[in-house]
MOPAC internal coordinates of N, CA, C and O (Angstrom, degrees):
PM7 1SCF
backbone

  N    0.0000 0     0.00 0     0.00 0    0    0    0
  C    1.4456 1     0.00 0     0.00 0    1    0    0
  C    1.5317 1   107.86 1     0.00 0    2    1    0
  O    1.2310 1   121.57 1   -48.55 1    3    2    1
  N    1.5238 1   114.60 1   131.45 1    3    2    1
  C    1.3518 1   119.41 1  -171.29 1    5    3    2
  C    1.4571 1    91.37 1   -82.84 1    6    5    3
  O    1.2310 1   127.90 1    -2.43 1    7    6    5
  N    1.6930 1   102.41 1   177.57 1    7    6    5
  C    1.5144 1   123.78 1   171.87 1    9    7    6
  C    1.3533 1    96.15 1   -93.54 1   10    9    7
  O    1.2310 1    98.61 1  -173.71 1   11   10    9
  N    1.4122 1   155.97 1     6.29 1   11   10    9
  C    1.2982 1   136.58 1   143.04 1   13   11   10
  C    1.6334 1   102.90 1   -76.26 1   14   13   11
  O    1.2310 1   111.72 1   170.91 1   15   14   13
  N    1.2089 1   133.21 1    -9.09 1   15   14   13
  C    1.3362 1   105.30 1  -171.78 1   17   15   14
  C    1.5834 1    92.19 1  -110.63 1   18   17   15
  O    1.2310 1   117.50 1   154.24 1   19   18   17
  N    1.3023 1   122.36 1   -25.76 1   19   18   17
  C    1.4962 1   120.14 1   170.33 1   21   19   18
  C    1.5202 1   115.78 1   -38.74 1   22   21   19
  O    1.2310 1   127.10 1   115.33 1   23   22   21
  N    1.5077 1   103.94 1   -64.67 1   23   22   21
  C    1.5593 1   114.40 1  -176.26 1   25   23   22
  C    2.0970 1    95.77 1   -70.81 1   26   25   23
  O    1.2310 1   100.90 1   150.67 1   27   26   25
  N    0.8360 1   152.32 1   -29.33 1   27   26   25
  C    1.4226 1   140.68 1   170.94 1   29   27   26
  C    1.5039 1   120.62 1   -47.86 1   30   29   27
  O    1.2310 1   125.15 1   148.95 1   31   30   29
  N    1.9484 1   107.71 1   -31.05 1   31   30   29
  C    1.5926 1   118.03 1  -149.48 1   33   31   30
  C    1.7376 1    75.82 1   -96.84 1   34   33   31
  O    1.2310 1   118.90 1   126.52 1   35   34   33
  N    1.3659 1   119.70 1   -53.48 1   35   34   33
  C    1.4292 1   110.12 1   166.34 1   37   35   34
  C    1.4375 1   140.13 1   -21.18 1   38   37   35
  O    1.2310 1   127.50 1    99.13 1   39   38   37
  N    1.7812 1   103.17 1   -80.87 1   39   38   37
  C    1.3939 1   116.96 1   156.85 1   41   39   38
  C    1.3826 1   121.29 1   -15.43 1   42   41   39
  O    1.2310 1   124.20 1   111.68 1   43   42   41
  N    1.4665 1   109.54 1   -68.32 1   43   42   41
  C    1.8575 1   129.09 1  -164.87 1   45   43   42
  C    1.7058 1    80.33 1   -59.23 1   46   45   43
  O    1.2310 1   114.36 1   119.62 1   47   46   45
  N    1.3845 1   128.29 1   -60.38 1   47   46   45
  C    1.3497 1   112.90 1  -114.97 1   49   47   46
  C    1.7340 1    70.03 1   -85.90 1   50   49   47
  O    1.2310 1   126.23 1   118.90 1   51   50   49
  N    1.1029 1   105.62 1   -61.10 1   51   50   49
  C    1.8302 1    88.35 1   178.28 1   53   51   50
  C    1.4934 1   126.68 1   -26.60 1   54   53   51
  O    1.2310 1   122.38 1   122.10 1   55   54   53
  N    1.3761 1   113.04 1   -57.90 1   55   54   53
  C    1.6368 1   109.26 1   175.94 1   57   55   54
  C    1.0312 1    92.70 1   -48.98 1   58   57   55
  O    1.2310 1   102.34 1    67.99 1   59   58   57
  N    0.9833 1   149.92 1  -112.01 1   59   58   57
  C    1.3886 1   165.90 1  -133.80 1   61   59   58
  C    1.4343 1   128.03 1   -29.58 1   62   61   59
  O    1.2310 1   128.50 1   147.50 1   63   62   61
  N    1.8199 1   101.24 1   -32.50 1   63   62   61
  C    1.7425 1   124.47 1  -176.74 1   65   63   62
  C    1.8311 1    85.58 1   -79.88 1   66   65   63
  O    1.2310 1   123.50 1   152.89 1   67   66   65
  N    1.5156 1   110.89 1   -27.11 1   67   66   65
  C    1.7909 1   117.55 1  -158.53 1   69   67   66
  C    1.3343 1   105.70 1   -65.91 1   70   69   67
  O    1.2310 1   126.93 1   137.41 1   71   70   69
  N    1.5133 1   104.27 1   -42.59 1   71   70   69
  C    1.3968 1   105.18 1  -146.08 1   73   71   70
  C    2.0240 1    75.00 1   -97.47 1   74   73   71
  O    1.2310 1   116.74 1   129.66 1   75   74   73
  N    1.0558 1   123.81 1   -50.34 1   75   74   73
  C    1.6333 1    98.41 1   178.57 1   77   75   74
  C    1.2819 1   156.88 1   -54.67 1   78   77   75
  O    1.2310 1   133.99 1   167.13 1   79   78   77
  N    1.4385 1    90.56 1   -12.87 1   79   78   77
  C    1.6434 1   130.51 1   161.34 1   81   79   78
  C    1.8989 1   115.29 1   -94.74 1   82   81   79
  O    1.2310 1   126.17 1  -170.45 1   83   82   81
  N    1.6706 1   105.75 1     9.55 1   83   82   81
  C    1.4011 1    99.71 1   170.55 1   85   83   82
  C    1.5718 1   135.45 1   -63.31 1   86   85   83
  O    1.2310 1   120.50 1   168.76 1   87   86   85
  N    1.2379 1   116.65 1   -11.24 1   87   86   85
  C    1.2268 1   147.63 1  -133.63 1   89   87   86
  C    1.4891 1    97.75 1  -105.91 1   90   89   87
  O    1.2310 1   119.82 1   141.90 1   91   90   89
  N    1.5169 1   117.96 1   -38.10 1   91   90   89
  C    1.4742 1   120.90 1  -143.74 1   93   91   90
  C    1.9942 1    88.57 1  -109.93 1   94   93   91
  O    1.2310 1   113.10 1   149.46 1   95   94   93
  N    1.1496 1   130.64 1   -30.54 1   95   94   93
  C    1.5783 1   129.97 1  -161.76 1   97   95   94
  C    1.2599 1    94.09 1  -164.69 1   98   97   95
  O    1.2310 1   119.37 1   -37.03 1   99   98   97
  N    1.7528 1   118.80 1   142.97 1   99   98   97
  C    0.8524 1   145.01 1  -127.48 1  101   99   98
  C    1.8378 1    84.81 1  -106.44 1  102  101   99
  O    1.2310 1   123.73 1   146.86 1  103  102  101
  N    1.2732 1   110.46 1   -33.14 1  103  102  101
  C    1.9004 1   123.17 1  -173.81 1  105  103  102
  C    1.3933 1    91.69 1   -66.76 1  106  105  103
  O    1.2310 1   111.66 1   126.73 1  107  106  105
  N    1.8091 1   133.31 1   -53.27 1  107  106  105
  C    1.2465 1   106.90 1  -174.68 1  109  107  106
  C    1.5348 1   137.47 1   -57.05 1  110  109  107
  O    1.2310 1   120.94 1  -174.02 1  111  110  109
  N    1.3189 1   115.80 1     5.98 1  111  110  109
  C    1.0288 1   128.64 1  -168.33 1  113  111  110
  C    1.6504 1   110.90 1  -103.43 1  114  113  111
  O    1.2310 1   130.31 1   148.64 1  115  114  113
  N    1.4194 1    97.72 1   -31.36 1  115  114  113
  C    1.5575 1   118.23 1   162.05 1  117  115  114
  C    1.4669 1   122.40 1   -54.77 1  118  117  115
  O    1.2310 1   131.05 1   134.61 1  119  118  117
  N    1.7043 1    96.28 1   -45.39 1  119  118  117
  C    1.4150 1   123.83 1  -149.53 1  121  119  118
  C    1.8601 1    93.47 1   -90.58 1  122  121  119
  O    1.2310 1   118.29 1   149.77 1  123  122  121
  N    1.6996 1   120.86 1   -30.23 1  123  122  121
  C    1.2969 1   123.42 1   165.98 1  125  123  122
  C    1.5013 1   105.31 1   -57.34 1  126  125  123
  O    1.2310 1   116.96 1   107.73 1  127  126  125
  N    1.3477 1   123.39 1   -72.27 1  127  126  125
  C    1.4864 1   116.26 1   158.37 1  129  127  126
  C    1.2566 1   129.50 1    28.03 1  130  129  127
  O    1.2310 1   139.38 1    98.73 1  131  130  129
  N    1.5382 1    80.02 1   -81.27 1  131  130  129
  C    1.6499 1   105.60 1  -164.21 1  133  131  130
  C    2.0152 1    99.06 1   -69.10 1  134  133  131
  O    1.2310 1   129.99 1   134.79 1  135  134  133
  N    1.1243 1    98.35 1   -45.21 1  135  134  133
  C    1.5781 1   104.98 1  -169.46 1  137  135  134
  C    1.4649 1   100.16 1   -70.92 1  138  137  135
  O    1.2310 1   108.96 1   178.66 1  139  138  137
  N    1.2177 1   138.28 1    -1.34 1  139  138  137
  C    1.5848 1   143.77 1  -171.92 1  141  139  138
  C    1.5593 1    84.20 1  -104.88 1  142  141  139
  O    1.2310 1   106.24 1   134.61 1  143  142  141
  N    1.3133 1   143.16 1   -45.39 1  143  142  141
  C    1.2602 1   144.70 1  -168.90 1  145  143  142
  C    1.5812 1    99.33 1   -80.07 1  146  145  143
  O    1.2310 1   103.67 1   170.71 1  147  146  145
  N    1.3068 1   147.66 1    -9.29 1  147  146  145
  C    1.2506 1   135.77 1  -143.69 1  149  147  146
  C    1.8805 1    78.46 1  -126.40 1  150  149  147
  O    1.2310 1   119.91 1   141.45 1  151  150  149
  N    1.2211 1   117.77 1   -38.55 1  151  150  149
  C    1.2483 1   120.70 1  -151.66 1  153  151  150
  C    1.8773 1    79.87 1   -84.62 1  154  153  151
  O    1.2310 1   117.72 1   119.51 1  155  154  153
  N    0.9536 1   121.95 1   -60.49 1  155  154  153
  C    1.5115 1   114.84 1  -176.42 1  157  155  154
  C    1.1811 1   112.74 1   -37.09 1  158  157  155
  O    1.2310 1   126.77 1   139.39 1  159  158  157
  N    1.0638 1   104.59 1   -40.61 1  159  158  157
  C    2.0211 1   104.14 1  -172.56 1  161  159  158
  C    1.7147 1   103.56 1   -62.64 1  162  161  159
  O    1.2310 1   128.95 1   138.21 1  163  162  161
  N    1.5925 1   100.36 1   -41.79 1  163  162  161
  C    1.3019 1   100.97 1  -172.14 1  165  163  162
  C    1.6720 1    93.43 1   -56.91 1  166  165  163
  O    1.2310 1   101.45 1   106.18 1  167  166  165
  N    0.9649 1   151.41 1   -73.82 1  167  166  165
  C    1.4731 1   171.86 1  -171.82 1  169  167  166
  C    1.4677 1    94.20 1   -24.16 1  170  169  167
  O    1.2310 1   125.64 1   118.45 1  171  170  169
  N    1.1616 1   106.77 1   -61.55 1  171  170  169
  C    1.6215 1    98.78 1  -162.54 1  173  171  170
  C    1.9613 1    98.98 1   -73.17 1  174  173  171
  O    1.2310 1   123.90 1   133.51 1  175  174  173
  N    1.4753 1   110.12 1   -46.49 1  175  174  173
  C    1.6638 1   112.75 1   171.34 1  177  175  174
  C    1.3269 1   118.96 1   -24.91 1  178  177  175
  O    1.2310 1   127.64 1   129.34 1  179  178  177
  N    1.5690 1   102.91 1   -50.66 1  179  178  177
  C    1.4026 1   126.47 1  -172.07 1  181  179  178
  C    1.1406 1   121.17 1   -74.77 1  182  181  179
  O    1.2310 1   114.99 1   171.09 1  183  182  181
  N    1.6729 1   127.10 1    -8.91 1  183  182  181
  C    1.2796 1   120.07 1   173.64 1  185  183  182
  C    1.5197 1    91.36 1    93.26 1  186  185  183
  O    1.2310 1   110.57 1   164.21 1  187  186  185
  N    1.1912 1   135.32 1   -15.79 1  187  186  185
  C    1.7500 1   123.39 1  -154.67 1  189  187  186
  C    1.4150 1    99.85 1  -105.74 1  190  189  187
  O    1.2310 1   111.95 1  -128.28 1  191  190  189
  N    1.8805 1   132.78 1    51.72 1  191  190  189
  C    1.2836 1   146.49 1  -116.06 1  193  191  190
  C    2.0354 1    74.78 1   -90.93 1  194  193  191
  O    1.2310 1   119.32 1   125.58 1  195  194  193
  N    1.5091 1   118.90 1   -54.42 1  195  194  193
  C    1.8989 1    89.63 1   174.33 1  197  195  194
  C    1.2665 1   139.57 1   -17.44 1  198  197  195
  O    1.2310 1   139.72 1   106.93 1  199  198  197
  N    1.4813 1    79.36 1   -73.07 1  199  198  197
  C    1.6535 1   105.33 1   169.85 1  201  199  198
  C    1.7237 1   126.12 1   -24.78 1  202  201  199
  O    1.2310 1   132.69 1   133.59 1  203  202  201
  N    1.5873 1    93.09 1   -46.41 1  203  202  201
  C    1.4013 1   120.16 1  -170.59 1  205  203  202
  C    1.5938 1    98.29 1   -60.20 1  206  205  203
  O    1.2310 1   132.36 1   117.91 1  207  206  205
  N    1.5691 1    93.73 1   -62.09 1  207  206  205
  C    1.6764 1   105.71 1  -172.86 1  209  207  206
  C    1.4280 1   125.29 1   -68.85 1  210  209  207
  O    1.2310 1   119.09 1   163.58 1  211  210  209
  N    1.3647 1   119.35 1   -16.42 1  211  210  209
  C    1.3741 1   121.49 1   158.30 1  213  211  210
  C    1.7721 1   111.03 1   -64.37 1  214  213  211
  O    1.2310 1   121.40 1   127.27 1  215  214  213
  N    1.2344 1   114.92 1   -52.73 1  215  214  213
  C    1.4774 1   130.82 1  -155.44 1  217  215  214
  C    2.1749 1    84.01 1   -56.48 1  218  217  215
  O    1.2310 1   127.62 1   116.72 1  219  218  217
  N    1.3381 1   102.93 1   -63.28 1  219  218  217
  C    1.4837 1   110.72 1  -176.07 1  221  219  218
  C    1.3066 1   103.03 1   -44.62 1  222  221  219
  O    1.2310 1   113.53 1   122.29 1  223  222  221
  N    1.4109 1   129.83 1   -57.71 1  223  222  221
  C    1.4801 1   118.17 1   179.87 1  225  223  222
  C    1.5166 1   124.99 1   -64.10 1  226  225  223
  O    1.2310 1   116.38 1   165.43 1  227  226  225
  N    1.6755 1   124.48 1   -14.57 1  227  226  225
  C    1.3524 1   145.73 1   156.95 1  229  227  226
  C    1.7095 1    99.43 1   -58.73 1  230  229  227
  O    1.2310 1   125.16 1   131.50 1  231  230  229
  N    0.8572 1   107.69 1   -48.50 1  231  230  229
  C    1.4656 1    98.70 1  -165.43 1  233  231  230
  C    1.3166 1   110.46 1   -76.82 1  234  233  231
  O    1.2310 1   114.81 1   138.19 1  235  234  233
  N    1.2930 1   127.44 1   -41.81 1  235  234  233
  C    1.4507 1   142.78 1   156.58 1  237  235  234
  C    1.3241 1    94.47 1   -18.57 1  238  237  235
  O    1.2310 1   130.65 1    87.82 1  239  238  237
  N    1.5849 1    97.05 1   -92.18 1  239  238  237
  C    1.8338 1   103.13 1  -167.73 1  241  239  238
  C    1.6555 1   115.66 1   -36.79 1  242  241  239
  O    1.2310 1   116.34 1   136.04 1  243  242  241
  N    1.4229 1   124.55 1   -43.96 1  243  242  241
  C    1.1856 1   135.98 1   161.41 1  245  243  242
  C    1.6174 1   111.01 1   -37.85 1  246  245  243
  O    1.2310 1   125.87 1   110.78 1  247  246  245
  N    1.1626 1   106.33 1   -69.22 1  247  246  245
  C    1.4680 1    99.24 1  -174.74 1  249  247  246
  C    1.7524 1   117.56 1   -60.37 1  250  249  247
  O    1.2310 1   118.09 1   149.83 1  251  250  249
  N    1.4428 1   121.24 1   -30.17 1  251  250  249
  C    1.3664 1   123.89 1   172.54 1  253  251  250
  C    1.5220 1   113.03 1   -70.80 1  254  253  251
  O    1.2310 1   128.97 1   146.89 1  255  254  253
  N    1.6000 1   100.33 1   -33.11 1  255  254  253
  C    1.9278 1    79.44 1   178.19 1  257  255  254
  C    1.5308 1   121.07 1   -78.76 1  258  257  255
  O    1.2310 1   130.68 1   160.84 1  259  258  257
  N    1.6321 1    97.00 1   -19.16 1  259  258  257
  C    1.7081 1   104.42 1   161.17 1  261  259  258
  C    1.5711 1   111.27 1   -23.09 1  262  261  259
  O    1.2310 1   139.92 1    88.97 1  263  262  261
  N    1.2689 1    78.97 1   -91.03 1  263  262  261
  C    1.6681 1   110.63 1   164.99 1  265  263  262
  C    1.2294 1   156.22 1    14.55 1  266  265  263
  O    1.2310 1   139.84 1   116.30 1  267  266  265
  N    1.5199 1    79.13 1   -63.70 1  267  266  265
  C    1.4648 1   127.45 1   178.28 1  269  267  266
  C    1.7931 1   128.30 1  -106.95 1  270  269  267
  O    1.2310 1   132.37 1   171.32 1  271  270  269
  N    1.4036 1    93.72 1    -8.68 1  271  270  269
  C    1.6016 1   114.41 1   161.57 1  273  271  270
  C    1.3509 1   117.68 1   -55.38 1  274  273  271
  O    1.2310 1   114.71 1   -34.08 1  275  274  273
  N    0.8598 1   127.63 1   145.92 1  275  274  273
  C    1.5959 1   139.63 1   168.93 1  277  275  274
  C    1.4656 1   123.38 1   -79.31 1  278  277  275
  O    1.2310 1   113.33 1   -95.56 1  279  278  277
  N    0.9976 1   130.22 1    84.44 1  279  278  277
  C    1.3269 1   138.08 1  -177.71 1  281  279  278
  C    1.6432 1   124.56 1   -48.32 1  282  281  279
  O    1.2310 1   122.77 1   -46.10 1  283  282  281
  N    1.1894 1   112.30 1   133.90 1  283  282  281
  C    1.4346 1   119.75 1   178.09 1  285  283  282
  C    1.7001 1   104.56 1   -69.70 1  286  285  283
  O    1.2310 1   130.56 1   -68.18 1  287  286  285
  N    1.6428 1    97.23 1   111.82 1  287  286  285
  C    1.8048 1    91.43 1   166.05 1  289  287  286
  C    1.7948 1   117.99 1  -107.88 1  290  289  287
  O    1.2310 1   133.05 1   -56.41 1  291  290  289
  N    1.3568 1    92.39 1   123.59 1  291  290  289
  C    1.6313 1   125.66 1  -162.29 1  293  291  290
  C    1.8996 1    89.85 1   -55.79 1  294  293  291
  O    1.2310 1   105.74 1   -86.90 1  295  294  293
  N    1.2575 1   144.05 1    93.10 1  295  294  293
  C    1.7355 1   122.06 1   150.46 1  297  295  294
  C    1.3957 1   124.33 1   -38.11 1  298  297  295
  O    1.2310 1   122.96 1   -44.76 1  299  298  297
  N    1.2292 1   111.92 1   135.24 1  299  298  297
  C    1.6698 1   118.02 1   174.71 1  301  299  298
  C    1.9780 1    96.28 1   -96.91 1  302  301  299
  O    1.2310 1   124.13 1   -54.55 1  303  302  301
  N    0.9303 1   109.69 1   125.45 1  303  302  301
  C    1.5918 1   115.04 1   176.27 1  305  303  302
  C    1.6980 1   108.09 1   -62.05 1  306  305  303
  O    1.2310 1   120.10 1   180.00 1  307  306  305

């Protein structure tokens, strides 16, 4: 097993813990993002340059629903 496919089994398995833990904190959704960006690299590394360009547009959407979340506002007493 190469070190492009080492860091790929990574990537995935990270997105994947990201996006299943989106639910619970507003960062995992950030933190999928990031693992949609990690997995692209793998994509483009890999020769599998689609792959790449989907993962980048995954991460996009990821980063806008960040974004686009509604934030908890803290009261000062």
């Amino acid at each position: 097993m190469n070190l492009i496919t080492v860091f790929g089994i990574v990537a995935l398995s990270f997105m994947m813990l990201m996006y299943a833990l989106e639910r619970r904190h507003p960062f995992f959704v950030l933190a999928f993002a990031a693992g949609c960006a990690l997995s692209s690299v793998y994509g483009f590394l890999s020769g599998a340059w689609p792959f790449g360009i989907v993962e980048v547009i995954w991460c996009l959407i990821a980063v806008a629903r960040y974004r686009d979340q509604p934030r908890a506002v803290s009261s000062s007493p």
